[in-house]
PDB file of N, CA, C and O in Angstrom:
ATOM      1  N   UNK A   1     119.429  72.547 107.807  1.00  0.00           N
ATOM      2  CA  UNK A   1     118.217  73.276 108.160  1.00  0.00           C
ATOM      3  C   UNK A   1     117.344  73.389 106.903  1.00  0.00           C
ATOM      4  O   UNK A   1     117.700  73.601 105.743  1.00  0.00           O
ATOM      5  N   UNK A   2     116.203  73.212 107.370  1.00  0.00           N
ATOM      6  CA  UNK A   2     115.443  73.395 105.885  1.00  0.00           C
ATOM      7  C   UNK A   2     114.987  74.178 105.208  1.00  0.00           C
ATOM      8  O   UNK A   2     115.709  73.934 104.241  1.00  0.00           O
ATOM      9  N   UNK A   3     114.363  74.964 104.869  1.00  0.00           N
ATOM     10  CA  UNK A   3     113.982  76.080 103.638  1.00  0.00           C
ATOM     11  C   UNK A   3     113.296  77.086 105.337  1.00  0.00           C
ATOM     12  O   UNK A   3     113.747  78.006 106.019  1.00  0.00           O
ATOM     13  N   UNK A   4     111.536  75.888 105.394  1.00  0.00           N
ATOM     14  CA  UNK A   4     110.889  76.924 106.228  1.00  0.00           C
ATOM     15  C   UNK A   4     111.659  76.920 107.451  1.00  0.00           C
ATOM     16  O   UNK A   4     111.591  77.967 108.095  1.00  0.00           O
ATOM     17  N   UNK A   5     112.292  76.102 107.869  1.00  0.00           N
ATOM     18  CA  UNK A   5     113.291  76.892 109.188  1.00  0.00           C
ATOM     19  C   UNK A   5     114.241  77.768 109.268  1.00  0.00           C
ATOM     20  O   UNK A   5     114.610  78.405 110.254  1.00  0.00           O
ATOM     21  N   UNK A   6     114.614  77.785 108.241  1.00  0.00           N
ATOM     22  CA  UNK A   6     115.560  78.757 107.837  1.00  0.00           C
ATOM     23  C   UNK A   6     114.593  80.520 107.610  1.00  0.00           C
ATOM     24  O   UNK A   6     114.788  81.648 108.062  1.00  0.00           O
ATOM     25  N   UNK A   7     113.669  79.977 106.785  1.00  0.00           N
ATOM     26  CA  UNK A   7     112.613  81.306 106.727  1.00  0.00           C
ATOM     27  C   UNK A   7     112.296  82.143 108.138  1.00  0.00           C
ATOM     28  O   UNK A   7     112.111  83.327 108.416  1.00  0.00           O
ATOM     29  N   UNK A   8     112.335  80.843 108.900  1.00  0.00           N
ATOM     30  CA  UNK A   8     111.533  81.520 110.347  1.00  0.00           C
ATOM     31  C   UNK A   8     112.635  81.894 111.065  1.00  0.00           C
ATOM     32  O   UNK A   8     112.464  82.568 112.081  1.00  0.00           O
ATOM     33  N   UNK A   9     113.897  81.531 110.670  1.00  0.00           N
ATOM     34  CA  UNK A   9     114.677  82.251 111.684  1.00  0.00           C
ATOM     35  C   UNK A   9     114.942  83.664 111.181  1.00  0.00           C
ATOM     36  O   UNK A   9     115.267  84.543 111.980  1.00  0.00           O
ATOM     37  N   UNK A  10     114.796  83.938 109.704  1.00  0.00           N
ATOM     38  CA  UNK A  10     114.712  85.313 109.383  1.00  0.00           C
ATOM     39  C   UNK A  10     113.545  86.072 109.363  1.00  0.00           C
ATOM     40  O   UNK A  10     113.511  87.192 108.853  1.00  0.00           O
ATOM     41  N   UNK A  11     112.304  85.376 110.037  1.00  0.00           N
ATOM     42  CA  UNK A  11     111.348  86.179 110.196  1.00  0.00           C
ATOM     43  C   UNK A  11     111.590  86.790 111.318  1.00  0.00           C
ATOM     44  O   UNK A  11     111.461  88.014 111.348  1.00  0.00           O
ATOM     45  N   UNK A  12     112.005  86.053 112.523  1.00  0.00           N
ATOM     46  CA  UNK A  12     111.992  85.571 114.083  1.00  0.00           C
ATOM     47  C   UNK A  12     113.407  87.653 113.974  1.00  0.00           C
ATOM     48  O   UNK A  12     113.170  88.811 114.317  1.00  0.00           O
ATOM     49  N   UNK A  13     114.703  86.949 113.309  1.00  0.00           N
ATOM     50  CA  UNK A  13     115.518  87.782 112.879  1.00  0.00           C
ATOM     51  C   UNK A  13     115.008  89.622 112.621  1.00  0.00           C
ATOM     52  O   UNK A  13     115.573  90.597 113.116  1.00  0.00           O
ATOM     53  N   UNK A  14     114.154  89.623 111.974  1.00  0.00           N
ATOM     54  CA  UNK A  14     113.399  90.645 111.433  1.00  0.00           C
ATOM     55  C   UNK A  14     112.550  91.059 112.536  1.00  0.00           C
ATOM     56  O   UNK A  14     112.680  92.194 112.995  1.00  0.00           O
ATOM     57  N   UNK A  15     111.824  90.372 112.935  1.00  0.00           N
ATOM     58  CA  UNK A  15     110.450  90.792 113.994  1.00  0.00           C
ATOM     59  C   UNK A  15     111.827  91.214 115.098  1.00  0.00           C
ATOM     60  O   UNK A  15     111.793  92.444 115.145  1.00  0.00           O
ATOM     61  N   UNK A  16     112.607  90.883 115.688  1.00  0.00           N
ATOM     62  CA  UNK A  16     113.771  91.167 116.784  1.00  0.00           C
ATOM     63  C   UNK A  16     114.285  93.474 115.965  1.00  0.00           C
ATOM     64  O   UNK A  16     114.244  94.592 116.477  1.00  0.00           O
ATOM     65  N   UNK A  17     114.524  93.122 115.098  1.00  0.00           N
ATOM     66  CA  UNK A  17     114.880  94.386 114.529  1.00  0.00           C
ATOM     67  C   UNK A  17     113.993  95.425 114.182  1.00  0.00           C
ATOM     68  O   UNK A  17     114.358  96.541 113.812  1.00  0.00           O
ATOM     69  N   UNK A  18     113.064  95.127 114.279  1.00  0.00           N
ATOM     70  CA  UNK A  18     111.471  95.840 113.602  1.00  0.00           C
ATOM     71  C   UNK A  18     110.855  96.216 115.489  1.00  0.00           C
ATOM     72  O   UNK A  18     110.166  97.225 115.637  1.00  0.00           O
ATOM     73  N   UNK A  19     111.107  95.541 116.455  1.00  0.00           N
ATOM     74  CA  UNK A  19     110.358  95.817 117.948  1.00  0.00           C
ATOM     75  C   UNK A  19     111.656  96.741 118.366  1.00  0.00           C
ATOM     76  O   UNK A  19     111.431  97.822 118.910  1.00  0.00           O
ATOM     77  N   UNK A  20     113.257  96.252 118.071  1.00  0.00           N
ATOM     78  CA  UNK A  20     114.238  96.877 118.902  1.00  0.00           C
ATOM     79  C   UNK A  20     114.302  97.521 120.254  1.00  0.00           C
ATOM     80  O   UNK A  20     114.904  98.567 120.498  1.00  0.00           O
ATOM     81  N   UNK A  21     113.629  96.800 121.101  1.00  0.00           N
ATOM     82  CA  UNK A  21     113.494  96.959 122.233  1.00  0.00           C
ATOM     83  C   UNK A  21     112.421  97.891 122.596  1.00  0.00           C
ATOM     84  O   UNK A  21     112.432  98.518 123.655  1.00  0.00           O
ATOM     85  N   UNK A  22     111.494  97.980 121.714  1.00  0.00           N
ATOM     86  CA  UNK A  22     110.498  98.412 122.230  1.00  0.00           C
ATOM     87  C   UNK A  22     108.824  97.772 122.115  1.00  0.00           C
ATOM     88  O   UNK A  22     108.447  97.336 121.027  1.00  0.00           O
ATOM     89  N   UNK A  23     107.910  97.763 123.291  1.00  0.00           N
ATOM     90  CA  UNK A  23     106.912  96.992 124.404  1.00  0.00           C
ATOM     91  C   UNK A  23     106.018  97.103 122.921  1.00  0.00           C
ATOM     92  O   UNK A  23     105.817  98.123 122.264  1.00  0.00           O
ATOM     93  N   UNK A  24     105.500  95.529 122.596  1.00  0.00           N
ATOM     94  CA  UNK A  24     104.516  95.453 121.791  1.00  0.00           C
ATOM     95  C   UNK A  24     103.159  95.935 122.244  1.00  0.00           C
ATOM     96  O   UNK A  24     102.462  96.210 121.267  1.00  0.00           O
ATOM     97  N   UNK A  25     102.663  96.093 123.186  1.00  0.00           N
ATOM     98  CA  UNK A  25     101.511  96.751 123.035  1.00  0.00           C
ATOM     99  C   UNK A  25     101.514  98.177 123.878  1.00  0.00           C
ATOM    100  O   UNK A  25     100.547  98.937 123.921  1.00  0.00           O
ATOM    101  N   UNK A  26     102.828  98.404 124.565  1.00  0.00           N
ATOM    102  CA  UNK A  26     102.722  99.767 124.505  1.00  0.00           C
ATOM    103  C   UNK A  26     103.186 100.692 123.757  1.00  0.00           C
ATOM    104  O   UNK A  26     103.007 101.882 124.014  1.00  0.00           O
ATOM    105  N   UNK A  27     103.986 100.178 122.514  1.00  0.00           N
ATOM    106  CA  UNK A  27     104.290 100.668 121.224  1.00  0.00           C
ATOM    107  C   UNK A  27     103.997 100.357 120.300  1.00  0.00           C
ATOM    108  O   UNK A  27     104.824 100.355 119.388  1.00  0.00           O
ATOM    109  N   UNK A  28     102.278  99.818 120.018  1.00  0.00           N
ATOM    110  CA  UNK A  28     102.369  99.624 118.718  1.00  0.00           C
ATOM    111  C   UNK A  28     102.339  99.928 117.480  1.00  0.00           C
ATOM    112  O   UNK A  28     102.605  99.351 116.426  1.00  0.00           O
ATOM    113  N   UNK A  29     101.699 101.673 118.012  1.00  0.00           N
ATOM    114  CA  UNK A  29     101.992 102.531 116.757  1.00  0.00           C
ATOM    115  C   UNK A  29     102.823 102.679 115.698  1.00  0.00           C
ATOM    116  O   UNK A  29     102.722 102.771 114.475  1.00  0.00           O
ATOM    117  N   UNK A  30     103.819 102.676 116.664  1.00  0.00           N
ATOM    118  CA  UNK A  30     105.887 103.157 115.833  1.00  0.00           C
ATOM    119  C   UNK A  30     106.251 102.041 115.489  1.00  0.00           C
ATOM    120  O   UNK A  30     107.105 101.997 114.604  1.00  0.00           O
ATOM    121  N   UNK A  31     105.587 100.394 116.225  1.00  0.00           N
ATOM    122  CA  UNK A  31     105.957  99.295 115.521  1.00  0.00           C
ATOM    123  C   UNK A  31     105.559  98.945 114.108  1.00  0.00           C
ATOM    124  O   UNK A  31     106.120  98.517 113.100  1.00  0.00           O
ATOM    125  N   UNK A  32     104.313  99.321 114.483  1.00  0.00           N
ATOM    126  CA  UNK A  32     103.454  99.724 112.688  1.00  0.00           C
ATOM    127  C   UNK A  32     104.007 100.267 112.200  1.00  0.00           C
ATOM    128  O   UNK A  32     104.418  99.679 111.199  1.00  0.00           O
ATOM    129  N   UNK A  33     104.460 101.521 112.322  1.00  0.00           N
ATOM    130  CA  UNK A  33     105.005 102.319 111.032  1.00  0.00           C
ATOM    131  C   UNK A  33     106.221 101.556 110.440  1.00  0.00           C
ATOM    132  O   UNK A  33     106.361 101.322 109.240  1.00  0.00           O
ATOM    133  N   UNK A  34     107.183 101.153 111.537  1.00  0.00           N
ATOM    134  CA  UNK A  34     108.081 100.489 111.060  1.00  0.00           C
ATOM    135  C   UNK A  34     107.899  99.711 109.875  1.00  0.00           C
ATOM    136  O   UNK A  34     108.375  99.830 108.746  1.00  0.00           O
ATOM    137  N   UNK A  35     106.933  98.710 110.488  1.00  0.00           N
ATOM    138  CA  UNK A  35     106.508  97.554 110.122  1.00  0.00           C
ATOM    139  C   UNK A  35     105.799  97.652 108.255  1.00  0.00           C
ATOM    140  O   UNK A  35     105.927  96.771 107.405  1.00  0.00           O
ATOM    141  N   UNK A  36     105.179  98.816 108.111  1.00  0.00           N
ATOM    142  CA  UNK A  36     104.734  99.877 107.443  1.00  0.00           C
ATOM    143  C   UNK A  36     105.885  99.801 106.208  1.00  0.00           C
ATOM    144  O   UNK A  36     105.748  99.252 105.115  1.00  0.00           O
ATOM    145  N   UNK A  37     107.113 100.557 106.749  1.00  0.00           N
ATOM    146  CA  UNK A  37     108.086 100.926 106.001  1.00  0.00           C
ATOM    147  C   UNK A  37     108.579  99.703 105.241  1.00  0.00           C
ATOM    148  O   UNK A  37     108.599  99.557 104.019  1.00  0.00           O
ATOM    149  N   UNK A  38     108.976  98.840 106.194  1.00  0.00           N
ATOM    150  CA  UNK A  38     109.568  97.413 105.579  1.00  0.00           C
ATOM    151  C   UNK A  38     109.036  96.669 104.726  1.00  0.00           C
ATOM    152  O   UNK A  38     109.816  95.983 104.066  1.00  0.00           O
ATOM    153  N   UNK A  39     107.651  96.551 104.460  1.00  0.00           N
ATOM    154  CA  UNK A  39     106.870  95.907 103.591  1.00  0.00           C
ATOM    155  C   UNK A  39     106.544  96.845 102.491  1.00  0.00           C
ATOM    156  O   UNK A  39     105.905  96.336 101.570  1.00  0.00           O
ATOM    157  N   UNK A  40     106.864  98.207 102.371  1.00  0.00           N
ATOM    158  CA  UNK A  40     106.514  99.049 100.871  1.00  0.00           C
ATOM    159  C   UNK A  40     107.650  98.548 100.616  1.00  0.00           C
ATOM    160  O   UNK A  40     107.758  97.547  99.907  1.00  0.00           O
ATOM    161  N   UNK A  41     108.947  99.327 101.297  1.00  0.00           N
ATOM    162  CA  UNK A  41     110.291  98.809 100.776  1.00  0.00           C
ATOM    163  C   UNK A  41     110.246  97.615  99.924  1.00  0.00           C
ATOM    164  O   UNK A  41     110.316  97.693  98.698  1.00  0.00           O
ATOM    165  N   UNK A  42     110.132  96.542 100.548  1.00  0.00           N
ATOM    166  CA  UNK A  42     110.602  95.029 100.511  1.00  0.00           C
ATOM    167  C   UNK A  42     109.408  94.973  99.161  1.00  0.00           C
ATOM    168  O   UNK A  42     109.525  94.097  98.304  1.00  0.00           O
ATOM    169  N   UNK A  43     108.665  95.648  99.118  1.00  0.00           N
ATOM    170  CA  UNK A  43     107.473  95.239  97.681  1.00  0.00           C
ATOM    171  C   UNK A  43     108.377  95.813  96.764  1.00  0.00           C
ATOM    172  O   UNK A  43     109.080  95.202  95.960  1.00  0.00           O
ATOM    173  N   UNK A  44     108.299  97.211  96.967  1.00  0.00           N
ATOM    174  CA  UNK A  44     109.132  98.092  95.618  1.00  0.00           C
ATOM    175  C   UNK A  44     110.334  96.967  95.124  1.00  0.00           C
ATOM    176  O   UNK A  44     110.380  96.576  93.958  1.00  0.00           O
ATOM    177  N   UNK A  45     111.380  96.463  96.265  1.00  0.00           N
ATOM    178  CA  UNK A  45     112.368  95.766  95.969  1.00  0.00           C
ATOM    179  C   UNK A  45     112.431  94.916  94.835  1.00  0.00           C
ATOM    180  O   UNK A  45     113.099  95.012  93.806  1.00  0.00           O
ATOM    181  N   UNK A  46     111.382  93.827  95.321  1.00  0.00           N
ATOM    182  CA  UNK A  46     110.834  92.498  94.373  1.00  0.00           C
ATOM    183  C   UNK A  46     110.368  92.891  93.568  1.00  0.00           C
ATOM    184  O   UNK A  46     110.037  91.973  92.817  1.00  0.00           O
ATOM    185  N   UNK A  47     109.936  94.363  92.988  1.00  0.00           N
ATOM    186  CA  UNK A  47     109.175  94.364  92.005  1.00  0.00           C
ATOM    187  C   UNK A  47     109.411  95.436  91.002  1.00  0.00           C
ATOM    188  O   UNK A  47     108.777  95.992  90.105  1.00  0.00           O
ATOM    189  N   UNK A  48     110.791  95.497  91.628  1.00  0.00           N
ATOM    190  CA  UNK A  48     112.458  96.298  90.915  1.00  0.00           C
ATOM    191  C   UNK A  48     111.604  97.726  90.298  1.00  0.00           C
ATOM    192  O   UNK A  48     111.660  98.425  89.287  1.00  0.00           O
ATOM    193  N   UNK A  49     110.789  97.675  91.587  1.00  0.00           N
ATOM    194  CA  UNK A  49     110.307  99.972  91.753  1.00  0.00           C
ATOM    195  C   UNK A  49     109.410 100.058  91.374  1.00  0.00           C
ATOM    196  O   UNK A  49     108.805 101.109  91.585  1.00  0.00           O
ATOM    197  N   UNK A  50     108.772  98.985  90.572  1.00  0.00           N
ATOM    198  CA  UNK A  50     107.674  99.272  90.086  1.00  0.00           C
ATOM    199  C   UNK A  50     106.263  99.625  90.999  1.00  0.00           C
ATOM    200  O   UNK A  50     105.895  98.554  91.483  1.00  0.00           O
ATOM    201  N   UNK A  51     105.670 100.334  91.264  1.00  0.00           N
ATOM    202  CA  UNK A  51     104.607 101.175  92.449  1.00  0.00           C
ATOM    203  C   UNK A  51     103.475 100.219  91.878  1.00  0.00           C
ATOM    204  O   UNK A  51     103.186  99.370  92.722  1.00  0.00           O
ATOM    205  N   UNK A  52     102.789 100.104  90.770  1.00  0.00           N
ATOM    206  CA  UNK A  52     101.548  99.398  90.414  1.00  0.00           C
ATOM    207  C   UNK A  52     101.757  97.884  90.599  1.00  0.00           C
ATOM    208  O   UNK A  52     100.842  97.136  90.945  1.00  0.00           O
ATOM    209  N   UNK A  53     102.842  97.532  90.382  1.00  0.00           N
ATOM    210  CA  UNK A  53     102.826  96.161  90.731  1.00  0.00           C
ATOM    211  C   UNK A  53     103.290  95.662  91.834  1.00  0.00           C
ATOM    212  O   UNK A  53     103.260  94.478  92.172  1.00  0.00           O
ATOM    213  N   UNK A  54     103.737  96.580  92.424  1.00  0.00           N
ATOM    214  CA  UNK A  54     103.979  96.851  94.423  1.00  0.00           C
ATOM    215  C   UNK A  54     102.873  97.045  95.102  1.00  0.00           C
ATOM    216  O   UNK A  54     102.978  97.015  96.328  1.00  0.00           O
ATOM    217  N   UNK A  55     101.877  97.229  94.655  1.00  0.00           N
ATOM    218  CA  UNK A  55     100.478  97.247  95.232  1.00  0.00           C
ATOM    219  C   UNK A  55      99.311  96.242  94.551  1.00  0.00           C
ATOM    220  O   UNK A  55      98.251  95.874  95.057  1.00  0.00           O
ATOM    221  N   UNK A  56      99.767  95.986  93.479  1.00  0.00           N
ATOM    222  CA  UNK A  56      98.980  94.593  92.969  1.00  0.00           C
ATOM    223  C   UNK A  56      99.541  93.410  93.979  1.00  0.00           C
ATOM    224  O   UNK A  56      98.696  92.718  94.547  1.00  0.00           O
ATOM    225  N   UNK A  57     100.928  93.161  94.214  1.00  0.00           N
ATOM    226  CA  UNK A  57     101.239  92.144  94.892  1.00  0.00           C
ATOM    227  C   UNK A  57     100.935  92.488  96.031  1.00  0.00           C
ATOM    228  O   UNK A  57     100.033  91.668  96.200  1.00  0.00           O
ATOM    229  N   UNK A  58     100.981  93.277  97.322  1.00  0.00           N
ATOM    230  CA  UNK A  58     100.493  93.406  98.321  1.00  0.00           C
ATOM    231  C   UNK A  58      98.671  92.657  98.908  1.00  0.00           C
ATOM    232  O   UNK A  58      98.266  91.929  99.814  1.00  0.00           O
ATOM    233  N   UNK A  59      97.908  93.614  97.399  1.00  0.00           N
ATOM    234  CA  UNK A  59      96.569  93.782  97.558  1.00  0.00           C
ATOM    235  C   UNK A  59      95.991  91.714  97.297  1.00  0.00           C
ATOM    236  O   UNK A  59      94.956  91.297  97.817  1.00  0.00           O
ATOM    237  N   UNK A  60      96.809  90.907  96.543  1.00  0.00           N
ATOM    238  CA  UNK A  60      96.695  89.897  95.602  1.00  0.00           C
ATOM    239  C   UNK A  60      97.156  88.723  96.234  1.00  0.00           C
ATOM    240  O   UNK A  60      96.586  87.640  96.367  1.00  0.00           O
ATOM    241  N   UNK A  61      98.768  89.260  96.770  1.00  0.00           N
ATOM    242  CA  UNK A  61      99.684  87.964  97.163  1.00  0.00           C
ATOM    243  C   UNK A  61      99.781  87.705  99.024  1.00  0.00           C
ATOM    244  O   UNK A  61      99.407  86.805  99.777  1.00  0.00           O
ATOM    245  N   UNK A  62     100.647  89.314  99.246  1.00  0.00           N
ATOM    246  CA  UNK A  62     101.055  89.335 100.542  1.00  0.00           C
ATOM    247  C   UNK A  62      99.703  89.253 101.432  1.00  0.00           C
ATOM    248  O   UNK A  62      99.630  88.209 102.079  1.00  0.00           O
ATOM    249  N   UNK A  63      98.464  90.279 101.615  1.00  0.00           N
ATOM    250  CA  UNK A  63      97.417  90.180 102.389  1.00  0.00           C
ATOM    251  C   UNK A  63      96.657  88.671 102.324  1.00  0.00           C
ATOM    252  O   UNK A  63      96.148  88.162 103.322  1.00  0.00           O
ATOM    253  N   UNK A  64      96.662  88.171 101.269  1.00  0.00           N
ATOM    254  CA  UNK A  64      95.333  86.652 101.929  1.00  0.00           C
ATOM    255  C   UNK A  64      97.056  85.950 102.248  1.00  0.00           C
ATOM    256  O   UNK A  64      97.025  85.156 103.188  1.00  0.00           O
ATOM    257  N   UNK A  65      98.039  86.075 101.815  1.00  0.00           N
ATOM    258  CA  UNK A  65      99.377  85.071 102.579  1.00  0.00           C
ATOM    259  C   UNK A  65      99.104  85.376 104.390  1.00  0.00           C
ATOM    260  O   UNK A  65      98.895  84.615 105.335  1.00  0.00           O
ATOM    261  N   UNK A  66      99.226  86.782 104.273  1.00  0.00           N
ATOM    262  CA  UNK A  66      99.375  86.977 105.879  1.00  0.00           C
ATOM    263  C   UNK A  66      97.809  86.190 106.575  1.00  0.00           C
ATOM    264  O   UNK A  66      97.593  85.205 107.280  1.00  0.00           O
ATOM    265  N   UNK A  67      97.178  86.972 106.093  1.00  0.00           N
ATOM    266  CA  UNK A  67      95.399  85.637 106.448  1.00  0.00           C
ATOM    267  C   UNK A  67      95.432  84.805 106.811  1.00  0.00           C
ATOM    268  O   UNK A  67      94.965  84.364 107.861  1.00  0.00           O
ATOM    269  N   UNK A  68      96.461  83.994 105.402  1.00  0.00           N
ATOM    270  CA  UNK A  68      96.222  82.680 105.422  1.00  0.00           C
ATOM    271  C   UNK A  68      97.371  82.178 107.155  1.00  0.00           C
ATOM    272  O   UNK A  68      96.990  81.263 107.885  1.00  0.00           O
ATOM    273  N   UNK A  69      98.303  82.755 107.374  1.00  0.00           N
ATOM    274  CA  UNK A  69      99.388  82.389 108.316  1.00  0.00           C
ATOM    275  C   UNK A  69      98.259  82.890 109.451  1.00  0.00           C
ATOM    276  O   UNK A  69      98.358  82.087 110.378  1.00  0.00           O
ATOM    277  N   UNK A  70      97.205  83.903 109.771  1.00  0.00           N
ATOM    278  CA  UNK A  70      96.869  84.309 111.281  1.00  0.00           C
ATOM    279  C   UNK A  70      95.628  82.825 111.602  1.00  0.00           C
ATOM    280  O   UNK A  70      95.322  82.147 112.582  1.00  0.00           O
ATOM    281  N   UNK A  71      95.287  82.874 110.365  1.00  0.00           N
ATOM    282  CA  UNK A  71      94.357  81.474 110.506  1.00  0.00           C
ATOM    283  C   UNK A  71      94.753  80.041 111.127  1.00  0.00           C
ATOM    284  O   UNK A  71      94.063  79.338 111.865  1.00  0.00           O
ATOM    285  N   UNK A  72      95.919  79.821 110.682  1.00  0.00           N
ATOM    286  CA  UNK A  72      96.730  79.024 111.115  1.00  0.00           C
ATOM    287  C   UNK A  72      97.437  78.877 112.256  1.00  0.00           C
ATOM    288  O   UNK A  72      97.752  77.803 112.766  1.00  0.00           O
ATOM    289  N   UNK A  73      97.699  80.017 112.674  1.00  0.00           N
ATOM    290  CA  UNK A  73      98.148  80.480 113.942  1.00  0.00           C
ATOM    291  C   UNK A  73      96.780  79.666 114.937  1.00  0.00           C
ATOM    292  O   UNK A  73      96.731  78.639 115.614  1.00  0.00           O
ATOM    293  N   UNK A  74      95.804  80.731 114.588  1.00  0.00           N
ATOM    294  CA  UNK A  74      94.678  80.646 115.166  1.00  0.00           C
ATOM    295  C   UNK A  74      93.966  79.025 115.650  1.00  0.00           C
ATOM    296  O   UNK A  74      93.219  78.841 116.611  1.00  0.00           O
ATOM    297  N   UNK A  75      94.294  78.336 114.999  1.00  0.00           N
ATOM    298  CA  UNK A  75      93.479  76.771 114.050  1.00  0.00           C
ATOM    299  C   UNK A  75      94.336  76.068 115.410  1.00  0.00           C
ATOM    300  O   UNK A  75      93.781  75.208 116.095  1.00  0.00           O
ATOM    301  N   UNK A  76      95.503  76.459 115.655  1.00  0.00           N
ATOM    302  CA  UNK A  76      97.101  75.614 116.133  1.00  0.00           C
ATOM    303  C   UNK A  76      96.332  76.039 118.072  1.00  0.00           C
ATOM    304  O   UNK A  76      96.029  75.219 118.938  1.00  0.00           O
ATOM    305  N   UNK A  77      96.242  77.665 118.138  1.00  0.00           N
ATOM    306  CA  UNK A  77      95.847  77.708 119.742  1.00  0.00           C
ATOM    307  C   UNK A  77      94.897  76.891 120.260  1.00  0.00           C
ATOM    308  O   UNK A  77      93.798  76.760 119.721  1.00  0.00           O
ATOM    309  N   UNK A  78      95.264  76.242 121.404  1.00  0.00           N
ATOM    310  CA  UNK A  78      94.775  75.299 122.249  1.00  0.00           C
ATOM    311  C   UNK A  78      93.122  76.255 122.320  1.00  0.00           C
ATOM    312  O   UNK A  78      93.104  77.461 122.072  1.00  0.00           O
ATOM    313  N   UNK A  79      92.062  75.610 122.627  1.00  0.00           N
ATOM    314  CA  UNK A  79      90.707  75.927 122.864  1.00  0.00           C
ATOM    315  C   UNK A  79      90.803  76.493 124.704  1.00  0.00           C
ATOM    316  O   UNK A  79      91.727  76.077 125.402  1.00  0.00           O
ATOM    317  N   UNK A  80      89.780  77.407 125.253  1.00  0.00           N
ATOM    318  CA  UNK A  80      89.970  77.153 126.550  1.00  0.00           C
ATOM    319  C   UNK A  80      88.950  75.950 126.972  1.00  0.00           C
ATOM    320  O   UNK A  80      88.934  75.531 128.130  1.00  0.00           O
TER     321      UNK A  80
END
């Protein structure tokens, strides 16, 4: 398996644990927060606690990454 398939099955993995059985758009509040929690966490982690550079990478790396993936998403849906 290769790197990005392997990635996506732990995204796929994650997004399954982060909804836990509950309705994406009739929960998406509490999915947010979740969703919320996991990404300060997972910054602080990589950036071994550091708060200023847990929000430099967010503001720098993670937001135009995620962009760059909804664009793509977007680019890929069939036209009607």
């Amino acid at each position: 398996m290769t790197d990005a398939s392997e990635d996506t099955h732990r995204a796929v993995a994650a997004m399954q644990l982060i909804f836990y059985g509950r309705d994406p758009s009739a929960d998406r509040a509490s999915i947010l927060v979740t969703l919320e929690h996991v990404v300060a966490g997972s910054l602080l982690a990589v950036m071994s606690g550091n708060y200023k550079n847990a929000a430099v990478m967010l503001n720098e790396g993670l937001i135009p990454g995620v962009e760059a993936r909804l664009a793509l998403s977007a680019s890929r849906k069939p036209k009607p």
